[in-house]
C-alpha positions, 0 to 999 in steps of 0.5 A: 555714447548716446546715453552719455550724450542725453546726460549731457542735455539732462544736466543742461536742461536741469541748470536751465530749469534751476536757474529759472527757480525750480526745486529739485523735485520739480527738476526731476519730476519733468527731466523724469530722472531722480532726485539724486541725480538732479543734485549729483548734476546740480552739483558737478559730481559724475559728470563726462565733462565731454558729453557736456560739451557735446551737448552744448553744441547740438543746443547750438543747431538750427531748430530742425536739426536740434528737433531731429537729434533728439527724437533720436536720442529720446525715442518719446513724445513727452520726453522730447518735448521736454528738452525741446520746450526746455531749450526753446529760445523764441515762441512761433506763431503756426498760421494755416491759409484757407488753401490748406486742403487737409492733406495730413502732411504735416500733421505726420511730419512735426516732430512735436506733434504740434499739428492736428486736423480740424474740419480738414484744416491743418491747427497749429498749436504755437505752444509746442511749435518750435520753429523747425519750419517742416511743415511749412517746406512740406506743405504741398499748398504752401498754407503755412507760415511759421512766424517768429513771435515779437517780444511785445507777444511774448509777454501777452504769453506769459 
């Protein structure tokens, strides 16, 4: 089941990407699946129709729980990441105060390994943050805020 399940993500995130332009070769070089089947998603062949409509639905959960279905589904950072980024709906902004006192917790606990420690303060890395906010419930100082970025941030993203 799982297996049919990551197909299901694949096929979305491979319309997603297609959608947004890409080729199929570049599809397939970031979904790291081949090009066949690419086009037997892009094209509807071979497809649990079920699975889709499972996957649908787990790109529906809050952030956390989307983040910790895939970790288990994908078992790798980059491949994680890829879907994660893929299915991103909004940018976040990590702010870290002065009372981080470098403990290392949340470093441990993002999923994205959005978080390193530098000079014993805790560096978000807003690119890979994706707003799961388990850094922020975790941190014994409360120092970390995860902020939603506006629209107007957005763009100067881009």
């Amino acid at each position: 089941m799982p297996k049919h399940i990551t197909s299901g993500l694949k096929y979305l995130a491979a319309v997603r990407l297609r959608n947004q332009g890409l080729s199929q070769k570049k599809i397939a070089e970031k979904l790291d699946i081949d090009r066949s089947t690419v086009s037997h998603y892009l094209n509807g062949s071979n497809l649990s129709w079920n699975s889709i409509e499972f996957a649908k639905i787990l790109t529906q959960l809050n952030n956390k729980d989307f983040l910790l279905v895939i970790q288990n589904l994908f078992h790798d950072l980059d491949k994680i990441r890829v879907i994660a980024l893929i299915f991103k709906e909004k940018n976040y902004n990590g702010i870290v105060n002065d009372s981080c006192i470098g403990c290392g917790l949340c470093v441990d606990l993002c999923i994205l390994e959005a978080i390193s420690l530098n000079a014993l303060t805790a560096q978000i890395n807003s690119f890979y943050c994706c707003g799961c906010h388990t850094c922020e419930e975790a941190c014994p100082t409360n120092s970390i805020k995860i902020l939603e970025e506006k629209d107007d941030q957005k763009r100067e993203r881009s």
